[in-house]
C-alpha positions in Angstrom: 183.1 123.0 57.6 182.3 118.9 59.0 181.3 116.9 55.4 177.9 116.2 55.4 178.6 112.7 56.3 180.1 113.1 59.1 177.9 116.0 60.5 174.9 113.5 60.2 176.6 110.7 61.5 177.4 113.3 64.7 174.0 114.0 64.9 172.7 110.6 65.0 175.1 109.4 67.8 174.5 112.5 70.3 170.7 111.6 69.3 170.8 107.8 70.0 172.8 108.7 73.2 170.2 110.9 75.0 167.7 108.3 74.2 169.5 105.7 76.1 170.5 107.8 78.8 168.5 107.1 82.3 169.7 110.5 84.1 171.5 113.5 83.0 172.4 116.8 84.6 173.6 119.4 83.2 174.2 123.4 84.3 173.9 126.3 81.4 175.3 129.7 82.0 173.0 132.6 81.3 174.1 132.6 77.2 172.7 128.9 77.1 175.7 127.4 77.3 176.6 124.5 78.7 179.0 124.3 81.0 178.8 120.7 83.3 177.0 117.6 81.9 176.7 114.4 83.1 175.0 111.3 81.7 174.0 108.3 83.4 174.7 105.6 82.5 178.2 106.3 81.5 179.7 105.0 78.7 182.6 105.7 76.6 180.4 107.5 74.1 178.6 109.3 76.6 181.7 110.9 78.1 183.0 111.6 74.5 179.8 113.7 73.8 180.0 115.4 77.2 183.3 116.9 76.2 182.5 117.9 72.8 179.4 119.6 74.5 180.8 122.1 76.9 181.2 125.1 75.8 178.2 124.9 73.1 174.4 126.3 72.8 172.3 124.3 74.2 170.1 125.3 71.4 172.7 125.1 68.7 173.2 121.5 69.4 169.8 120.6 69.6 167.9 123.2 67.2 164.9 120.7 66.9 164.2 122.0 70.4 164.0 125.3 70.1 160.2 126.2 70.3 159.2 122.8 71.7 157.5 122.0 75.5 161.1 121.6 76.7 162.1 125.0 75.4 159.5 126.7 76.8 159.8 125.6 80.4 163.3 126.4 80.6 162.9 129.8 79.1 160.6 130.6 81.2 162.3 129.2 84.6 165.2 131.8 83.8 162.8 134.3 82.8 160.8 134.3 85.6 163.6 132.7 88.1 161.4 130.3 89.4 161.8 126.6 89.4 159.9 124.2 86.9 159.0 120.9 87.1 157.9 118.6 83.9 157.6 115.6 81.7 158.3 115.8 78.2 159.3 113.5 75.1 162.5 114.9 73.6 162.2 115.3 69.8 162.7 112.6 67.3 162.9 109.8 70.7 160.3 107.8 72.2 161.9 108.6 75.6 159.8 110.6 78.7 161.8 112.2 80.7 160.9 114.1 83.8 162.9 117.8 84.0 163.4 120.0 86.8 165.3 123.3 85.8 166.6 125.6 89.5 167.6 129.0 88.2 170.6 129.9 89.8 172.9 133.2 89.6 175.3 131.8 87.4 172.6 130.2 85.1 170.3 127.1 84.7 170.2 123.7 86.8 169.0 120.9 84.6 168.5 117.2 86.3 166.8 114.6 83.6 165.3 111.4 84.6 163.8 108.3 82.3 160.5 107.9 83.2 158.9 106.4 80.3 158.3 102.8 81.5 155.6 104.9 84.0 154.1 107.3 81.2 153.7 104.3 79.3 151.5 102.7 82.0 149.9 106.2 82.8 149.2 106.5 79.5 147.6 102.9 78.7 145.4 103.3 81.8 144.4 106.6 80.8 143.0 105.1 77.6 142.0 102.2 79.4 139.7 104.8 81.3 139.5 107.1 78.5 137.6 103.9 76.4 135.6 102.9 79.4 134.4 106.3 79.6 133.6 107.1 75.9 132.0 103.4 75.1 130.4 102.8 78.4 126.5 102.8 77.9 125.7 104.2 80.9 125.9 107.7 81.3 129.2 108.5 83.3 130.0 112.4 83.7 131.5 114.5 86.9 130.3 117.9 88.1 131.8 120.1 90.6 131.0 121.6 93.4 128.3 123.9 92.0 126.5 120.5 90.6 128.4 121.6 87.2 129.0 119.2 84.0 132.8 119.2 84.0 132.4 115.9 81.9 130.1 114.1 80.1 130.9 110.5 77.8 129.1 110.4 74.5 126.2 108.1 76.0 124.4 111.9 77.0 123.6 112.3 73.5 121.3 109.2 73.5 119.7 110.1 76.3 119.1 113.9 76.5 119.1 114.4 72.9 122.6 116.9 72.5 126.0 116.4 72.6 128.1 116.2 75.8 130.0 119.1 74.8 126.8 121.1 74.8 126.2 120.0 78.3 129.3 120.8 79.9 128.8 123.7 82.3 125.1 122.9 82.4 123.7 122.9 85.9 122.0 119.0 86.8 118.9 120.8 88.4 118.2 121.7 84.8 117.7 117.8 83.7 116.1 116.4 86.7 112.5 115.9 86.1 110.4 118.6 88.8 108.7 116.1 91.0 112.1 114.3 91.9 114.2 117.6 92.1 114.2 117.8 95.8 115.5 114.4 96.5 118.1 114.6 93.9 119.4 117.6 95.3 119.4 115.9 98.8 121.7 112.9 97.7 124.1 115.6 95.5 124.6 117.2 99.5 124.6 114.2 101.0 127.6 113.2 98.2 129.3 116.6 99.2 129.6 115.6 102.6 131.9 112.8 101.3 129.3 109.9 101.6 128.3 108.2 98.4 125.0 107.9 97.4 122.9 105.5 95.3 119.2 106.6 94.4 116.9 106.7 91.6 115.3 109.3 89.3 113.2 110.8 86.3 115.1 113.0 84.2 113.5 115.6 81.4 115.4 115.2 77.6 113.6 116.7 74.2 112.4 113.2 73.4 111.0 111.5 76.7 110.8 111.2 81.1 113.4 108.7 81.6 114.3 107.1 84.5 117.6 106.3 85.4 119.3 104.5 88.5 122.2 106.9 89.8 125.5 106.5 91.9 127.3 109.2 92.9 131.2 108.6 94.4 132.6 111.9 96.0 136.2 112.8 94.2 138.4 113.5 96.9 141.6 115.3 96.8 143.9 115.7 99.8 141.2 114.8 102.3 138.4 117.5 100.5 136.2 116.7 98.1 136.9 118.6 95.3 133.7 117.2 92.7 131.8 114.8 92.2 132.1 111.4 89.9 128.9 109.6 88.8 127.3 106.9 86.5 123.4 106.6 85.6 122.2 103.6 84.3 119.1 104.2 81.8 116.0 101.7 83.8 113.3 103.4 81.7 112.3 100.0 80.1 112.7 97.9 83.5 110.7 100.2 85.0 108.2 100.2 82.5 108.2 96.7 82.2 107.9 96.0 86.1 104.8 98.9 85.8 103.2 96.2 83.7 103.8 93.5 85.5 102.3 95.8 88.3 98.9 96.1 86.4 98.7 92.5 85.4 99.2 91.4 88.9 96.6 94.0 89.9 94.3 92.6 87.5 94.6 89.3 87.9 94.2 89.9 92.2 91.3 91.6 91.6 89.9 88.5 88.9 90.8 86.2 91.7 88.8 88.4 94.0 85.8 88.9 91.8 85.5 85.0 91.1 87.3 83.9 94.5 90.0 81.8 93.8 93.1 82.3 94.9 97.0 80.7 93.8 98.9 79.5 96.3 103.0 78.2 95.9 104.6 75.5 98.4 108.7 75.5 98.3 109.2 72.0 99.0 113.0 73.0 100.2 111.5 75.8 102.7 108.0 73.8 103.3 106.9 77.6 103.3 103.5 78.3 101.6 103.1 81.9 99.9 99.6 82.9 98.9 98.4 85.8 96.6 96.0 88.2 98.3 92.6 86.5 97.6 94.4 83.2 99.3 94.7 85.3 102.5 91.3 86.8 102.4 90.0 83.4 101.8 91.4 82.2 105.2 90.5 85.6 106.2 94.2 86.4 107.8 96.5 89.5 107.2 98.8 89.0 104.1 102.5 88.2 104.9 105.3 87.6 103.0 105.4 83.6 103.8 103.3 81.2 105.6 104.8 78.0 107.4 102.5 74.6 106.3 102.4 73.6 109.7 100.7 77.4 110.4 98.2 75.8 107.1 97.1 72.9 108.5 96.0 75.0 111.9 93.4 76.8 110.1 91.9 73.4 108.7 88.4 71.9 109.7 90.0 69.0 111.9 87.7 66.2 110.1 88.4 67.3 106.8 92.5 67.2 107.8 93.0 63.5 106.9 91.9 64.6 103.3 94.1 67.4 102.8 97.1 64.8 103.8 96.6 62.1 101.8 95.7 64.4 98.8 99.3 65.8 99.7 100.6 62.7 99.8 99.3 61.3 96.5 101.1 64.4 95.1 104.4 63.4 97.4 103.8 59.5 96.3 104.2 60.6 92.3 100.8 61.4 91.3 100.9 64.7 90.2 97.9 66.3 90.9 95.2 66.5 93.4 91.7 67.9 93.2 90.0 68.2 97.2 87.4 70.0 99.2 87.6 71.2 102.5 86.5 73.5 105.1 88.4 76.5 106.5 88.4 77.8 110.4 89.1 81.7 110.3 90.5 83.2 113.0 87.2 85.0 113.6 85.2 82.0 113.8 83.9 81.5 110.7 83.9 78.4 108.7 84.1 78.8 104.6 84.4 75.4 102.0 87.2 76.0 99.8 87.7 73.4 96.7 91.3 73.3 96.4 93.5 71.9 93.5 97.4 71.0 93.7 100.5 69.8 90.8 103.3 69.0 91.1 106.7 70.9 89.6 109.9 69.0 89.0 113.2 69.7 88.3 115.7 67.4 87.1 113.7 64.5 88.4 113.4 66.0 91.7 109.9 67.8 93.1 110.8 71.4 93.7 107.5 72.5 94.8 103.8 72.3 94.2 101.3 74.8 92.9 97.6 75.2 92.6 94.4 77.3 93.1 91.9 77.5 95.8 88.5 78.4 94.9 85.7 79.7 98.0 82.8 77.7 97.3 80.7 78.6 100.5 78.1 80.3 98.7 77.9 77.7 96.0 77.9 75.5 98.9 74.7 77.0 100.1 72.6 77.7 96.9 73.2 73.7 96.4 71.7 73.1 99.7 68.5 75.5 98.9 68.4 74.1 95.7 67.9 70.3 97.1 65.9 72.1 100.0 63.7 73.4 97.4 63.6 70.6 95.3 62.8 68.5 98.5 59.8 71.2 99.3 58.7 70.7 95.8 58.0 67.0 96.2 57.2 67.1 99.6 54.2 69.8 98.5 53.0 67.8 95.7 52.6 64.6 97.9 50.8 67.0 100.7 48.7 68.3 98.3 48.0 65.1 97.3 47.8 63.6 101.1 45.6 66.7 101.9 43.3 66.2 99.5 42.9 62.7 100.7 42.4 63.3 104.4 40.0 66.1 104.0 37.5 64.1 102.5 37.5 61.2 105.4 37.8 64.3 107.3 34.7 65.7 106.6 32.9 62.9 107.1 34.1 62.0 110.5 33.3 65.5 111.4 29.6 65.4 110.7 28.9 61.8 112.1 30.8 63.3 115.3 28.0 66.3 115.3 25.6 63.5 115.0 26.8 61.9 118.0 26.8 65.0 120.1 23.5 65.7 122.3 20.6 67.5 120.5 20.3 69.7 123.5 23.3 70.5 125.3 23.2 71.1 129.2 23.5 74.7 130.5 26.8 76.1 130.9 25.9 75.7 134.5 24.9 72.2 134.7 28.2 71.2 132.8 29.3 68.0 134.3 33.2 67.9 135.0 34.8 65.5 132.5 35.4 62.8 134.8 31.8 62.9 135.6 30.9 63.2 131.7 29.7 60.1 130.4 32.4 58.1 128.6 30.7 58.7 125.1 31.1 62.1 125.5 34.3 62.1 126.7 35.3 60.3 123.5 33.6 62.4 121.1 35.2 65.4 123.3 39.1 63.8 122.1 38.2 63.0 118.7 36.9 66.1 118.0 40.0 67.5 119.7 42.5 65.3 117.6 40.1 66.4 114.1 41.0 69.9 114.8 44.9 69.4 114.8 44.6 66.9 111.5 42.8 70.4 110.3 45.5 72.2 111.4 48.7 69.7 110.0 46.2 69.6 106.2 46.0 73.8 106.7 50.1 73.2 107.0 50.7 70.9 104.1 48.3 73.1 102.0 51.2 76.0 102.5 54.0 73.8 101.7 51.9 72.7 98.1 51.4 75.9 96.5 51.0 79.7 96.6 48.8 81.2 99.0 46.8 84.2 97.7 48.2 86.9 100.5 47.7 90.3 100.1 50.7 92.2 101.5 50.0 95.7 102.8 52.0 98.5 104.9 53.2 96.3 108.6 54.2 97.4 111.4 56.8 95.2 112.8 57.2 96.6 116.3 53.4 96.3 117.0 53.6 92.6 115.5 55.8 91.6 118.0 54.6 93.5 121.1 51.0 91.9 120.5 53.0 88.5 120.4 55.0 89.3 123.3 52.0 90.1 125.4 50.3 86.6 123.9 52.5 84.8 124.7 53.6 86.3 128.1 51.6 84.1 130.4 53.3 80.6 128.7 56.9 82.3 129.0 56.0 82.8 132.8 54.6 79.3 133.5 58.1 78.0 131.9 60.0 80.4 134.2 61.2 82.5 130.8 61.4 85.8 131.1 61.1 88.0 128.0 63.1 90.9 127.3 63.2 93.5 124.4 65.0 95.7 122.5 63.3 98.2 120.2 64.8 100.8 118.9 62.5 103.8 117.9 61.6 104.8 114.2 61.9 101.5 112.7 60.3 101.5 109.0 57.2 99.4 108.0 57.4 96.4 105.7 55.6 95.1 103.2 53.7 91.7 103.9 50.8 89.6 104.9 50.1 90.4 108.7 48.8 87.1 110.0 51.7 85.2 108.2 54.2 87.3 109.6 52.7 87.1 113.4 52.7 83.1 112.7 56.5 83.1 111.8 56.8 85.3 115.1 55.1 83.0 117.6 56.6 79.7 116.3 60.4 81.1 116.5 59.3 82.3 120.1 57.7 79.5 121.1 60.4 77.7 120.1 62.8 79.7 122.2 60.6 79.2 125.3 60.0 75.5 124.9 63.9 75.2 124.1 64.7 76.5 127.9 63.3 74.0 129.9 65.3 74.9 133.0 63.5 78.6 132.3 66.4 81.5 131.1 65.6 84.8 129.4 64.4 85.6 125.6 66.0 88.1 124.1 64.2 89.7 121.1 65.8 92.8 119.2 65.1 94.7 116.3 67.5 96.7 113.7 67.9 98.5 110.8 71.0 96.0 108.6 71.8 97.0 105.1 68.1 98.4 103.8 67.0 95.2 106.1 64.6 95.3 109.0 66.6 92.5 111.2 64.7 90.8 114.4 67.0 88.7 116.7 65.5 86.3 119.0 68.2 85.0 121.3 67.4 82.3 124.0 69.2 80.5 127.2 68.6 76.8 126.3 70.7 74.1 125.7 71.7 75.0 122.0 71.4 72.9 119.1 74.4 70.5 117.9 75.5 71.1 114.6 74.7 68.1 112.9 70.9 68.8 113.8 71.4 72.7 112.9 71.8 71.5 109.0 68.6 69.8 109.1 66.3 72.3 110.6 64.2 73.7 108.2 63.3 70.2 106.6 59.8 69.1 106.3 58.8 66.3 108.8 62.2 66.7 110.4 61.5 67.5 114.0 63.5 67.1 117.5 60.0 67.4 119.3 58.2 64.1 120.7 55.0 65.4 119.5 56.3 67.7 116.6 54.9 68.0 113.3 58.5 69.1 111.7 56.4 71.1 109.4 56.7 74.5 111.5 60.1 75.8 110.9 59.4 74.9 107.0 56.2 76.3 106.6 57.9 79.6 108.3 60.8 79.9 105.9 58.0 79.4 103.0 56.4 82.3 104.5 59.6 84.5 104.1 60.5 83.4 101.3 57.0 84.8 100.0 57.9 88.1 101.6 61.7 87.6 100.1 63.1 87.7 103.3 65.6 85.1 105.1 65.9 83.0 108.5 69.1 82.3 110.0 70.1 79.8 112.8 73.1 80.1 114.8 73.7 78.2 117.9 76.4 77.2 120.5 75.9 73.8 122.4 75.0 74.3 126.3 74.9 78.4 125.5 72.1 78.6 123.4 70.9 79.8 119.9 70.0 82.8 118.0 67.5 83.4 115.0 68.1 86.0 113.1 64.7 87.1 110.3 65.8 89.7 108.1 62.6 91.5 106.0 63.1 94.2 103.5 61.9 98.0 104.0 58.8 98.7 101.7 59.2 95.8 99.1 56.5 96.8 96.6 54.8 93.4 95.2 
């Protein structure tokens, strides 16, 4: 028997020599022995140990091994006579080697070759992957081809409320919330087919619906795909934060829309405009995503354009704010006032854009201009009731010496003398007593615009109104070469009002009309049913009205006639506004003009 010593010492070199060996063969016969070994690289002491070796159990010199990986492969390569291919770490040595054992009639062939510098990397990017896997926060997991959990990182439990252990072999149709099933299963096909997909879904855990953002990479394996590898990302709170910011958009479009202001945002890089959704309906144009400025100052009244420039340029010159009114040309036509206000933004000393708020004032707009109207009609009918007063007095008086003057006896109808025969007294009083009847009829007037008139309103027929004032006035139409055309339709409702103040609004808008074509034309009146509204259109040929006189119509004493009163027109929007109904003018120079009178149905008063 070797002293202990020296058997340990034995030991220790044969051990420190197979863990500095890069290759090795060796060939065993069928009793484990070896019988050819060669060592690379080869060294004194590694051909010393190959030829104390042969001969010798494998096992018996290496007992350590018996029972280990190693030992296993080999025993079963000669058991089964089939060759066997492996890595393993030799006991007691931080060396990998990779082993392929070849049965062979006389035995075992053995070839060993160093491959631990590449199990060392394999082995640090497996835990490189195996730590991106188990602390990623996303949810990373493969499934086969059956759409199978085959794994799942530790970030499942968060999310679905169990253990990724307890999911594997789960099915995903199980997770996916039922409305978004279909399309899930779509992209998991479409991912079969070797085309990676990124989508979005709800999916169904014990606690909540969450909604995650998911990629999924085909794993492909000798040109088939063999599973697939995917990562969801956990968007519940963006998308529940973006579902806010969602409904506070919503509610502040529809504030702007309810109190018409709109936001508007001009990038002073771009010089592109974007407007929020009142802004557009404002300008009455369909939404897009940008608007150029030079596409902005298009839709601008052009007399009101040198405003909107120099309030820009104030802005542009350092001032920081601007504060303007102007008017708006839609693309239909229609004008609308807009009061618009502008600042500045800067960055770093530099303006980066401006910002502001544009606010539809048209209606405002227009109840200030029937508030002054009405404020003018106010004073106007205190000074006429005042000024009628006065005249009728006078007026009286002149009337009854004028009766005085006037033959007791007058001649028989048939022994009237023609005027210019008359004698010039009578001719005089004739005038006077013509021109006494229109001061009655300009005090009669003024009385209207001073107060109230006690008018009983009862159940009117509009249609019959106008076809008695059509036939009355059907012989002056045809002496100014106008011919009158109309359009009833059948069934129209009755009104409420005052008949003989209605069939005065009626003949002054048509005589109007007729007096406006000089050169003769045609009047069109129609009639319609408009939002609960009985609506009467009268439409002439003439020469139209310019706008700046349009404004003004409606005035008291503001005429265009040589021998008008200007009281007509006012005294006929008193009278509708008595029956609450409304009188609008629209013209177009050299094409003519249209007013519309709009009454309601049965108004009870």
């Amino acid at each position: 028997m070797e002293p202990l010593a020296e058997v340990y010492v034995h030991h220790f070199d044969r051990r420190a020599l197979y863990c500095d060996m890069k290759e090795a063969f060796f060939s065993l016969d069928p009793h484990w022995r070896i019988t050819y070994a060669s060592v690379t690289p080869s060294t004194a002491r590694s051909l010393q140990y190959v030829s104390e070796v042969l001969g010798r159990c494998l096992w018996d010199e290496y007992p350590e091994s018996v029972g280990t990986e190693f030992y296993q492969h080999l025993s079963q390569a000669v058991r089964d006579q089939t060759p066997a291919e492996f890595v393993v770490s030799l006991p007691d040595c931080q060396t990998w080697f990779s082993v392929r054992a070849y049965p062979q009639p006389s035995g075992l062939a053995v070839y060993l070759s160093d491959v631990t510098d590449l199990m060392r990397t394999s082995l640090e990017n497996e835990q490189h992957y195996r730590s991106l896997f188990d602390h990623n926060p996303d949810l990373v997991y493969s499934l086969d081809l059956d759409g199978r959990f085959t794994t799942v990182n530790p970030a499942a439990s968060e999310i679905f409320g169990c253990s990724g252990q307890g999911m594997l072999g789960m099915r995903f149709h199980q997770m996916v919330y039922a409305p978004d099933l279909d399309k899930a299963v779509a992209h998991f096909e479409r991912t079969l087919q070797g085309i990676p997909e990124n989508f979005e879904a709800r999916i169904r855990s014990q606690k909540k619906i969450y909604h995650l953002n998911i990629t999924n990479i085909p794993i492909i394996v000798a040109g088939s795909v063999v599973g697939i590898y995917g990562v969801a990302k956990d968007i519940t709170g963006q998308r529940q934060t973006e579902q806010a910011l969602a409904e506070s958009r919503n509610f502040l479009e529809q504030a702007q829309r309810m109190a018409h202001v709109g936001s508007w945002d001009r990038d002073m890089r771009s010089n592109r405009l974007t407007w929020s959704e009142e802004t557009w309906r404002i300008f009455g144009m369909k939404p897009r995503e940008f608007l150029d400025y030079r596409d902005f100052f298009q839709r601008i009244h052009p007399d009101d354009l040198p405003h909107i420039q120099a309030a820009f340029a104030s802005v542009l010159a350092g001032e920081g704010q601007y504060n303007v009114e102007y008017r708006v040309l839609r693309p239909d036509g229609e004008m609308r006032t807009v009061h618009s206000q502008g600042e500045a933004v800067y960055k770093e000393q530099n303006l980066v854009r401006i910002w502001g708020s544009v606010q539809d004032i048209t209606e405002f707009k227009r109840t200030e201009e029937y508030l002054l109207r009405s404020e003018k009609l106010s004073a106007v009918g205190q000074l006429a009731a005042g000024v009628a007063h006065e005249i009728r007095n006078p007026l009286t008086a002149l009337k009854g010496f004028l009766q005085l003057m006037e033959p007791k006896e007058p001649l028989p109808e048939k022994k009237q003398l023609p005027e210019k025969e008359q004698e010039p007294q009578q001719r005089y009083v004739n005038i006077m007593k013509d021109e006494l009847s229109r001061i009655e009829g300009i005090v009669s007037e003024l009385l209207i615009l001073a107060k109230p008139q006690a008018v009983h309103f009862r159940r009117t027929d509009v249609l019959s109104q106008l076809s008695d004032i059509v036939t009355l006035l059907n012989a002056q139409a045809i002496l100014n070469n106008v011919v009158i055309v109309t359009q009833f339709p059948e069934n129209v409702p009755p009104i409420q009002a005052e008949p003989n103040q209605l069939k005065q609004v009626f003949v002054n808008v048509m005589k109007n009309a007729i007096e406006a074509m000089q050169q003769g034309g045609k009047l069109t009146i129609q009639v319609d049913i408009f939002e609960g509204q009985v609506r009467v259109r009268f439409a002439d040929e003439g020469n139209g009205i310019a706008p700046e006189v349009l404004s003004k119509l409606g005035e008291p004493f503001y005429t265009t006639k040589e021998k008008g009163t200007g009281l007509g027109l006012a005294v006929c929007c008193k009278i509708l506004d008595m029956h609450r109904g409304t009188l609008d003018i629209e013209s177009i120079p050299n094409r003519g003009s249209t007013v519309t009178i709009c009454l309601p149905c049965e108004v009870q008063f």
